[in-house]
C-alpha positions in Angstrom: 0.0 0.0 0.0 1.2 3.4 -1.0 1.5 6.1 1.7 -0.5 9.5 0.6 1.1 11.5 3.4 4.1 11.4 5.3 3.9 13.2 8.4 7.8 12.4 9.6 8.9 14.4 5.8 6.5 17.4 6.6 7.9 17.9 10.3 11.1 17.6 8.7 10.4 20.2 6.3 8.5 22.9 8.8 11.3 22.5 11.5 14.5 23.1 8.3 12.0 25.8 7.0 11.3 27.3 10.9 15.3 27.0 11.7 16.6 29.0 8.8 13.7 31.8 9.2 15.0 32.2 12.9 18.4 31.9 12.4 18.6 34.5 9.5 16.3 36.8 11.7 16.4 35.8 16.0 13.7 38.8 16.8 11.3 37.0 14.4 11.4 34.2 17.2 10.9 36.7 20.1 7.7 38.0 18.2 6.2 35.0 17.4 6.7 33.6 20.9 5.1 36.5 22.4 2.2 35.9 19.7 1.6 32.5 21.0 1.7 33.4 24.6 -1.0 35.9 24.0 -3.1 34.0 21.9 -2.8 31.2 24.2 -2.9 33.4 27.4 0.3 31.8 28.6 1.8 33.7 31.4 5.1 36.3 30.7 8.4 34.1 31.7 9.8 35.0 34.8 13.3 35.5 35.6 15.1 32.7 37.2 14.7 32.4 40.4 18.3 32.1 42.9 19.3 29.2 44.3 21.6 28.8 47.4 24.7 27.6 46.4 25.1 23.7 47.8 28.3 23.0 49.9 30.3 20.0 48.7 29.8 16.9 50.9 33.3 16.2 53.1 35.5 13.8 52.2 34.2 10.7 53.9 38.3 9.7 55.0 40.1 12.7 55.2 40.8 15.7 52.9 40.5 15.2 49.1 43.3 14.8 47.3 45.1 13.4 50.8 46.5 10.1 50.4 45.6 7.9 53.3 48.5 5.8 55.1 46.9 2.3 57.0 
């Protein structure tokens, strides 16, 4: 049986076709974003929120690095 439509080509094509209309112009991607966020009524992205920096567990025998003598 012969396939009419080929879904995997057509994604293919759109995400080439989408990639080199972003990449010769990034504020095109901003725009439409925005677009779809108010169409959509998607919420503005936040800024990142801060995290505390983690300590680094001890070394479980000693120092790292120091070479342990039995």
């Amino acid at each position: 049986m012969k396939k009419t439509f080929d879904a995997v080509k057509m994604m293919r094509d759109i995400r080439t076709r989408l990639s080199r209309r972003y990449t010769e112009h990034p504020e095109l991607l901003q725009r439409d974003l925005e677009e779809v966020r108010r169409k959509h009524g998607f919420p503005e992205p936040q800024a990142p929120r801060t995290t505390h920096a983690v300590a680094e567990p001890a070394a479980p025998y000693g120092k790292p690095g120091e070479i342990q003598k039995d």
